[in-house]
C-alpha positions in Angstrom: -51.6 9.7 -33.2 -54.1 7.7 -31.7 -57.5 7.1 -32.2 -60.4 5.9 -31.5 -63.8 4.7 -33.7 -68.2 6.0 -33.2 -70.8 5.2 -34.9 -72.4 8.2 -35.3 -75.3 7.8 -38.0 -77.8 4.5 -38.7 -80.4 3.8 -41.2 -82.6 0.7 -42.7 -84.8 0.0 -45.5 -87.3 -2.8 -46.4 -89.1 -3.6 -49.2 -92.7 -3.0 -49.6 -94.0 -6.2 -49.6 -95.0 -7.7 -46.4 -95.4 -11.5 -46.4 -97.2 -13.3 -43.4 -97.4 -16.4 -42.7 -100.2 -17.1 -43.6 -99.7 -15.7 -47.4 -96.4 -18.2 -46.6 -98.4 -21.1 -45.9 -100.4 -21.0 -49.2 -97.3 -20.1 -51.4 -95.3 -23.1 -50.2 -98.8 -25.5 -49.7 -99.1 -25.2 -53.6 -95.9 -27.2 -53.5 -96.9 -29.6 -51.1 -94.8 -28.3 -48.1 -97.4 -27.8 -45.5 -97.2 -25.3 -42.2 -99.2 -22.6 -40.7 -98.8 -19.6 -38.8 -99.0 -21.4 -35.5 -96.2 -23.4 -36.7 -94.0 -21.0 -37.8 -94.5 -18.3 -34.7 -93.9 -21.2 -32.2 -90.5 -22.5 -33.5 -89.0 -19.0 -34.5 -91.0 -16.4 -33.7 -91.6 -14.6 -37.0 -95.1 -13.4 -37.8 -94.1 -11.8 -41.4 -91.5 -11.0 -43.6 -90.9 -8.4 -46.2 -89.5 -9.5 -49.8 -88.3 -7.6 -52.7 -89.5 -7.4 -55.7 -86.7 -8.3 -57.9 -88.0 -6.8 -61.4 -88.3 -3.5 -59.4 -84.6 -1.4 -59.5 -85.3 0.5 -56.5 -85.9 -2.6 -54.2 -82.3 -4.2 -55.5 -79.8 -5.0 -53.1 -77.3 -1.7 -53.5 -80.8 0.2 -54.2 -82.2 -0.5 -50.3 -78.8 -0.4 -49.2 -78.8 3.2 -50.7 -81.7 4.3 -48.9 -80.4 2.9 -45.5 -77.0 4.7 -46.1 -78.9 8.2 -46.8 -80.7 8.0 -43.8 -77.6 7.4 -41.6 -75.5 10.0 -43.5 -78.5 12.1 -42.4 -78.2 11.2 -39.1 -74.2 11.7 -38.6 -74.6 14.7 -40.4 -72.6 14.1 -43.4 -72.7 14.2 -47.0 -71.8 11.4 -49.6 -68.6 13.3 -50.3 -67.5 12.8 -47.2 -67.0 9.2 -47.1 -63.6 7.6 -47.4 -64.6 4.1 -47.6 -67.7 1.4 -48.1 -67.5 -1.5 -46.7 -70.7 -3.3 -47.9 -72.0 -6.7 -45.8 -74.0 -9.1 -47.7 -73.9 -12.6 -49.1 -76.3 -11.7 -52.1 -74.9 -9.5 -54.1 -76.6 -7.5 -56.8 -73.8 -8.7 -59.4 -70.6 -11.1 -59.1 -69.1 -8.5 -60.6 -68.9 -5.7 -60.7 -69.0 -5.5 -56.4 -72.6 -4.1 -54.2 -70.5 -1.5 -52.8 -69.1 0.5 -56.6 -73.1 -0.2 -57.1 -74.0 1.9 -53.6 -71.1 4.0 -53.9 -72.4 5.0 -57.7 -75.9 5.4 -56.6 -75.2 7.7 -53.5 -72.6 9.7 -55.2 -69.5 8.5 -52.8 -67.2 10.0 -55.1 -64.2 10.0 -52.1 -64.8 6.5 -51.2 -62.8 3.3 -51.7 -65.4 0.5 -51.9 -65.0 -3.4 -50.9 -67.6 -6.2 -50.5 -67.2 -8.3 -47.6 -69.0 -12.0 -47.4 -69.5 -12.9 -43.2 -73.2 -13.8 -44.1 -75.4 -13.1 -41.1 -72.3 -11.8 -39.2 -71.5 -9.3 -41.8 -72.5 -6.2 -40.4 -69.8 -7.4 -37.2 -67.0 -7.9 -39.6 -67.4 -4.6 -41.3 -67.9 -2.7 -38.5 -65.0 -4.0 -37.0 -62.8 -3.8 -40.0 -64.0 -0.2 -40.0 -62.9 0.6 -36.9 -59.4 -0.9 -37.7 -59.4 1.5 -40.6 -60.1 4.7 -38.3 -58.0 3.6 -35.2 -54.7 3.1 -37.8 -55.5 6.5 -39.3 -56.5 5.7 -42.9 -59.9 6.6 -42.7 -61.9 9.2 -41.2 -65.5 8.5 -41.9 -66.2 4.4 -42.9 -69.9 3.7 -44.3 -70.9 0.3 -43.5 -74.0 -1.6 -44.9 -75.6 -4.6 -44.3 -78.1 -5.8 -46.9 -79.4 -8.6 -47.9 -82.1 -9.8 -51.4 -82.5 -13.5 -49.9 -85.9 -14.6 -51.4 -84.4 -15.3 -54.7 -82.3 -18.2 -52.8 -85.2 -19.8 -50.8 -86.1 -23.1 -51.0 -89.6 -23.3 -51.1 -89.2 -27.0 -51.1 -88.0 -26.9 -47.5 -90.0 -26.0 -44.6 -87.5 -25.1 -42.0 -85.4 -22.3 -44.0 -87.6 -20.8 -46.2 -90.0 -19.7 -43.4 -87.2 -17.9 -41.6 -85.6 -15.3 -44.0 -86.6 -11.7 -45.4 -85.3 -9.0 -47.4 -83.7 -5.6 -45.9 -80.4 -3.6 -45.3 -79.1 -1.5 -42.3 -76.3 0.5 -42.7 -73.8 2.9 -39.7 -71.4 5.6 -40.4 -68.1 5.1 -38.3 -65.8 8.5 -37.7 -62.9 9.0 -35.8 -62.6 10.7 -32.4 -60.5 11.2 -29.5 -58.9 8.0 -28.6 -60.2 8.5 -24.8 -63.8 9.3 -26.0 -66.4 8.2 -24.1 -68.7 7.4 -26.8 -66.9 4.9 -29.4 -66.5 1.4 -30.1 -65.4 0.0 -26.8 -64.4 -3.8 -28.3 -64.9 -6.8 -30.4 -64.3 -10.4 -30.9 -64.2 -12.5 -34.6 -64.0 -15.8 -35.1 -65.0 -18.5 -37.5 -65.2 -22.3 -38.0 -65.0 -23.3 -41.6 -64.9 -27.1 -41.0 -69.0 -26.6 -40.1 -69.1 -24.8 -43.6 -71.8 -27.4 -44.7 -74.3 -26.4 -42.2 -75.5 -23.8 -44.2 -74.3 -23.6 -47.9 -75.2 -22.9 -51.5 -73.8 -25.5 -53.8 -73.9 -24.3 -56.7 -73.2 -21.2 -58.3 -69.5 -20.3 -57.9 -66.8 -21.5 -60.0 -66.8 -25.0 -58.7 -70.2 -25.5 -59.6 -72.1 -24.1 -62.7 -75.7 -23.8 -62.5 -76.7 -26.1 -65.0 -80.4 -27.1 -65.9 -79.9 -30.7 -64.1 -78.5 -28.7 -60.8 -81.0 -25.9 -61.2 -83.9 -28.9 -61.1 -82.4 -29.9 -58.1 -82.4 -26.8 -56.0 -78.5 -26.7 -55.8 -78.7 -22.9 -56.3 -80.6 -22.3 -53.0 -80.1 -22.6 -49.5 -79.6 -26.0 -47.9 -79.2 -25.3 -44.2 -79.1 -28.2 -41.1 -81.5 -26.3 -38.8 -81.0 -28.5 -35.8 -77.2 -28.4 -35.4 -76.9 -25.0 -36.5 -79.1 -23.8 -33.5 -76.8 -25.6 -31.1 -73.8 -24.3 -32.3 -75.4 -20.6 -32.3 -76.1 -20.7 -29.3 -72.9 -22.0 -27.9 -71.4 -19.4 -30.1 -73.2 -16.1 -29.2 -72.8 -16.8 -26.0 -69.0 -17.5 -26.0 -68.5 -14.3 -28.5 -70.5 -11.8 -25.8 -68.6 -13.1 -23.1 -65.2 -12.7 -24.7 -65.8 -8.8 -25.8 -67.5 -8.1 -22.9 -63.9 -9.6 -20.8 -61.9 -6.9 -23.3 -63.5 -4.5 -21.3 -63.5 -6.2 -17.9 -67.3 -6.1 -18.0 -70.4 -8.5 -17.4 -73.6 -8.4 -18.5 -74.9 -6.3 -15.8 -72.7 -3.3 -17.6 -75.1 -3.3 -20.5 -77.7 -1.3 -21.0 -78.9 -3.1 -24.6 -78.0 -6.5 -25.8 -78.6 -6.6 -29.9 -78.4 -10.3 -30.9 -78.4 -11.8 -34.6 -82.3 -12.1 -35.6 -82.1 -15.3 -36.6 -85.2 -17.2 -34.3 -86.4 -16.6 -30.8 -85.7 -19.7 -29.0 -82.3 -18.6 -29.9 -82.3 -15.5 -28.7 -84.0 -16.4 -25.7 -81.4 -19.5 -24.6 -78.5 -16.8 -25.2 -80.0 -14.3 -23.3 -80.8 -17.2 -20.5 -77.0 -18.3 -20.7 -76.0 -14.7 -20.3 -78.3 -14.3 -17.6 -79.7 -11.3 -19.7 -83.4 -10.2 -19.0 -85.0 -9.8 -22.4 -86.6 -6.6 -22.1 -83.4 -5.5 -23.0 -83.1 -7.6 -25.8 -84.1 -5.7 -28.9 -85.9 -7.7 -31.1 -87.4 -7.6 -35.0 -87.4 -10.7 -36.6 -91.3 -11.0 -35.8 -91.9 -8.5 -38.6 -88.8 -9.3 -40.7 -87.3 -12.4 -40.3 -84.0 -13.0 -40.9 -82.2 -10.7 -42.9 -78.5 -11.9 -42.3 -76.1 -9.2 -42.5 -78.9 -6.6 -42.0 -80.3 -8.1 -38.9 -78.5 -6.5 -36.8 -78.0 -2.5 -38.0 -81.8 -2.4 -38.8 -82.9 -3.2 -35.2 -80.0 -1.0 -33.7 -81.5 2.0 -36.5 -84.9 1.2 -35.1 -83.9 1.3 -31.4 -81.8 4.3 -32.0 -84.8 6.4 -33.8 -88.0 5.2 -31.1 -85.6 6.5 -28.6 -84.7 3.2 -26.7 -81.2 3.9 -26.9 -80.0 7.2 -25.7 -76.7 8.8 -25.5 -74.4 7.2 -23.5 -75.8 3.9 -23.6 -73.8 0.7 -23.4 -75.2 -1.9 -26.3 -73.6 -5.1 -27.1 -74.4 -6.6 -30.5 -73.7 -10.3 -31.6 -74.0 -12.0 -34.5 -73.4 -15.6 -36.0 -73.7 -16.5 -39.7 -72.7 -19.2 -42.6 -69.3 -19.8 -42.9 -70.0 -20.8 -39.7 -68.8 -17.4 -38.8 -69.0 -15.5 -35.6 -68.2 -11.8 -33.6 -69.5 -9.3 -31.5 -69.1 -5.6 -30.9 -69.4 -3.4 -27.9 -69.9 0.3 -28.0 -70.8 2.8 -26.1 -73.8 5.3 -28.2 
């Protein structure tokens, strides 16, 4: 038998708290670290942010990745039950153990469902949907719920001017069901690839087994986010570009084929020197980082949702979305809605 994959139902959730940068500015000026919203909309684009608060249940990681997942089960027409497996994005997870997705799958009542984490960072959302679809084409699944959320505030450095400006709180989440193999509508291709000698581009030292957080390390701000912003932007560019390119050739299309192109929101000078490479106009760039930031692995599913719901994509549009994240890793997926 042969088969082929569709997303069929998307959803998002945010927190309630919107920061701006302004509110930014004064949190981080307290600590010396000085910017302004000038600053910060001219070098990434980003005008707010929303972050959790983490004392609150219902704004947990699993708990906005809940609400996403509702709302695309909604969408695809299906009920909790009918989920054969979670595959759940993100690179801060409620818990070390026990796993995000037995959180999610508890909370929405996925009773059916086999449930795996899966750390890609901000190309998480990629990697699950394309593991999804492996699942689905081979016959093993028939309905795949994929999430991509992120809690990233509690990792900020507030210390550091160039990450902490850039990330917010969210989750996104698809439902992927089989269908004909020759169906019009599906997952038309993907690429995935990684480069784990630039791991220290973008890492959290301490934390995992090789390093404890102690007081001394905790002092030191090994438990947050230490990210080379410079060198990372070159190498996400390179890398978005080369990843569209290659699962665009699957296809034997270009650029001009696509109706929507849905790149990682991880800063506009980015997204705009990708789009320039591809020869992309960026009207049909879908963009949300201005009011979100950076949400990693939810980047991507909550400005597809959004794009999806306002009616920008319609049926039978061809949308191309491409993601890079820590790791490094990178992918890209092309479907057909």
């Amino acid at each position: 038998m042969e088969f082929a994959a569709r997303i069929t139902g998307t959803g998002s959730a945010f927190p309630l708290k919107r920061v701006c940068n302004d509110n930014l500015a004064q949190k981080i000026g307290k600590l010396g670290v000085q910017t302004d919203d000038r600053w910060i909309q001219e070098r990434t684009g980003i005008r707010e942010r929303r972050m959790s608060a983490t004392e609150n249940a219902s704004e947990h990681n699993s708990s906005l990745g809940a609400v996403a997942a509702q709302k695309a089960l909604v969408m695809a027409d299906k009920n909790p039950e009918d989920i054969d497996q979670i595959i759940y994005a993100t690179c801060t997870p409620d818990t070390l153990i026990p796993s995000t997705a037995c959180w999610l799958q508890q909370k929405i009542g996925a009773k059916n469902a086999w449930a795996v984490d899966i750390n890609a960072a901000c190309s998480g959302f990629i990697y699950g949907i394309t593991m999804a679809e492996q699942f689905v084409r081979g016959g093993q699944t028939k309905t795949t719920l994929v999430v991509g959320a992120e809690v990233l505030s509690p990792f900020l450095n507030w210390h550091d001017r160039t990450s902490c400006i850039l990330f917010g709180d969210g989750a996104g989440a698809a439902v992927i069901e089989r269908v004909p193999a020759k169906s019009k509508r599906r997952i038309l291709s993907s690429y995935l690839s990684s480069n784990g000698y630039l791991s220290q581009l973008f890492h959290i030292p301490a934390g995992g087994s090789n390093l404890e957080v102690t007081p001394t390390r905790y002092a030191q701000n090994l438990h947050k986010m230490h990210m080379s912003g410079k060198e990372i932007f070159k190498v996400a560019v390179r890398a978005l570009t080369e990843c569209a390119l290659r699962t665009l050739e699957k296809k034997r299309m270009k650029t001009v084929d696509l109706d929507w192109f849905v790149p990682h929101q991880a800063n506009l000078r980015i997204i705009e020197a990708v789009a320039n490479r591809l020869a992309f106009p960026m009207e049909k760039v879908l963009i949300n980082l201005d009011r979100y930031g950076n949400t990693s692995a939810a980047t991507i599913p909550t400005a597809l949702d959004e794009a999806i719901r306002d009616g920008r994509i319609k049926k039978g549009h061809t949308v191309l979305m491409d993601a890079f994240g820590a790791g490094l890793t990178y992918g890209a997926v092309l479907m057909r809605w």
